[in-house]
C-alpha positions in Angstrom: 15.2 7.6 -29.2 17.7 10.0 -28.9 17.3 11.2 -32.3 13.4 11.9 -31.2 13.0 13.6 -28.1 9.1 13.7 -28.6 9.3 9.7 -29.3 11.3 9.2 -26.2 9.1 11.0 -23.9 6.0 9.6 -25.2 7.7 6.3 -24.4 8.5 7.0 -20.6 5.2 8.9 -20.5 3.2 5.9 -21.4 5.2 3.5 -19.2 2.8 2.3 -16.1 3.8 3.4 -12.7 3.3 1.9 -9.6 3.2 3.6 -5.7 3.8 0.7 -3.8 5.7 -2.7 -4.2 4.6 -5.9 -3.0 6.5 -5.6 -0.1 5.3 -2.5 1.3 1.9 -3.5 0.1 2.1 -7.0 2.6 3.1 -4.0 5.2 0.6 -2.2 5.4 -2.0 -5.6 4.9 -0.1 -7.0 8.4 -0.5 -3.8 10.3 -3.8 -2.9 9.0 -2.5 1.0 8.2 -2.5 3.0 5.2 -0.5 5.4 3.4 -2.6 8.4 5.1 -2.6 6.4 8.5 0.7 5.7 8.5 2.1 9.1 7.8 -0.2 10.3 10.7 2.3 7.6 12.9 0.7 4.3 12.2 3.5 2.1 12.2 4.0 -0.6 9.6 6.2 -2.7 11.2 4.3 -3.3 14.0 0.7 -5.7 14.2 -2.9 -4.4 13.8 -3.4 -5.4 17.3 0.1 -3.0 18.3 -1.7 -0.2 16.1 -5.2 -0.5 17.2 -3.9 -0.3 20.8 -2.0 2.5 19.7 -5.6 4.1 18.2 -5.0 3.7 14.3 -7.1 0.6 13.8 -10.9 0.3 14.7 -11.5 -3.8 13.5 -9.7 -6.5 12.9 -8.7 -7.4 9.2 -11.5 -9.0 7.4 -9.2 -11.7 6.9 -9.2 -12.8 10.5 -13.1 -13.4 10.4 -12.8 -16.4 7.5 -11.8 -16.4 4.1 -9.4 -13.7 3.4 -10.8 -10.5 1.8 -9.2 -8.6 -1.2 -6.7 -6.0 -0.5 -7.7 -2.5 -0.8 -4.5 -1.8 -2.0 -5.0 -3.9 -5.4 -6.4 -2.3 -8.5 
């Protein structure tokens, strides 16, 4: 690779990259924020009920209703 720049950056250009891991991801699930809502001051540490009370949520998780919905932060 180092004899081949063009190989080597093809290489790290191609590799997959991913914004959140799956701990952040189980975050922002349990407090019902998002990565827009959160920079705005939802806080991730806290529950949906903390941040609706606090104005950043507007329903409870889908997953409190039943059978647990898919993330919206999959895919």
């Amino acid at each position: 690779m180092a004899d081949n720049p063009i190989l080597g950056t093809s290489l790290l250009a191609s590799a997959p990259a991913h914004a959140i891991n799956a701990k952040y991801r189980k975050q922002l699930e349990r407090s019902d924020c998002t990565q827009v809502t959160e920079a705005q001051g939802c806080d991730i540490d806290k529950s949906w009920e903390e941040n609706a009370k606090a104005g950043f949520v507007t329903e409870p998780p889908a997953a409190k209703a039943g059978s647990p919905a898919p993330s919206p932060y999959t895919g």
